[in-house]
C-alpha positions in Angstrom: 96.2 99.0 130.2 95.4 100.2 126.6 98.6 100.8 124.6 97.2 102.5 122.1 96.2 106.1 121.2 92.9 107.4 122.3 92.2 108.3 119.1 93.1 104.8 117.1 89.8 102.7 116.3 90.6 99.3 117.3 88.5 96.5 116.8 87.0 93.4 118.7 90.4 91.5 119.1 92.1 94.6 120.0 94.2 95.5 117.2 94.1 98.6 115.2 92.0 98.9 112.6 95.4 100.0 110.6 97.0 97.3 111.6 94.2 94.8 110.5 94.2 96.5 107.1 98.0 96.4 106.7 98.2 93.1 107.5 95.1 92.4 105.1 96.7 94.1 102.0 99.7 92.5 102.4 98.4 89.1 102.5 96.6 89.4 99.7 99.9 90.8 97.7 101.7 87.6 99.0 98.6 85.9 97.1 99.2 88.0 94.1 103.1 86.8 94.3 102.5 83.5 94.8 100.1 83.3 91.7 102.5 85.3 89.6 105.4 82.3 90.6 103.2 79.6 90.0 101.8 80.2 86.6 105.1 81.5 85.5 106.5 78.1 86.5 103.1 76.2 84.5 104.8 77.8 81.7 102.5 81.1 81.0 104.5 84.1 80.0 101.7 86.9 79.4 100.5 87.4 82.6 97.5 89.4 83.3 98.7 92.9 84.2 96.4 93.3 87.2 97.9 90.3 88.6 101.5 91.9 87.9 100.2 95.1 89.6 98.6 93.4 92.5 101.8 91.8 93.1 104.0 94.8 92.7 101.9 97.2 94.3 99.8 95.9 96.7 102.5 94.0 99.4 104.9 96.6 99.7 101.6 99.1 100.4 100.0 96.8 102.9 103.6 96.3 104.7 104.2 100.2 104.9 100.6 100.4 106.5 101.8 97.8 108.9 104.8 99.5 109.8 103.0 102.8 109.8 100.3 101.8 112.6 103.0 100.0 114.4 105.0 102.9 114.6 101.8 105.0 115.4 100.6 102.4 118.3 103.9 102.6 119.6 104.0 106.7 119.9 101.1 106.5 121.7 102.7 104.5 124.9 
């Protein structure tokens, strides 16, 4: 039985291909996080502002797109 909307692309596995990049985005904003703790604990102060960006920017937008296909998947029952 396919949950999802006709419409969705889904990939091999199954899952949305929204879903996929959500889930993509936001791990690599975790990465950016994680970074941002660790050479702020090594003692660096001026951090590179991409990295700051990254962090700020890119795991809240990969967790909306998450939520956003989750929602949308779950419309289409």
């Amino acid at each position: 039985m396919d949950t999802a909307t006709p419409d969705t692309p889904k990939t091999s596995d199954g899952k949305p291909l929204l879903m996929r990049l959500g889930i993509g985005l936001f791990a690599l904003g975790m990465l950016a996080v994680l970074a941002v703790f660790v050479l702020f604990a090594a003692g660096m102060e001026d951090l590179p502002v991409w990295l700051s960006v990254a962090a700020g920017v890119i795991t809240p937008l990969g967790l909306a797109l998450g939520l956003f296909a989750l929602v949308r998947e779950h419309k289409g029952k």
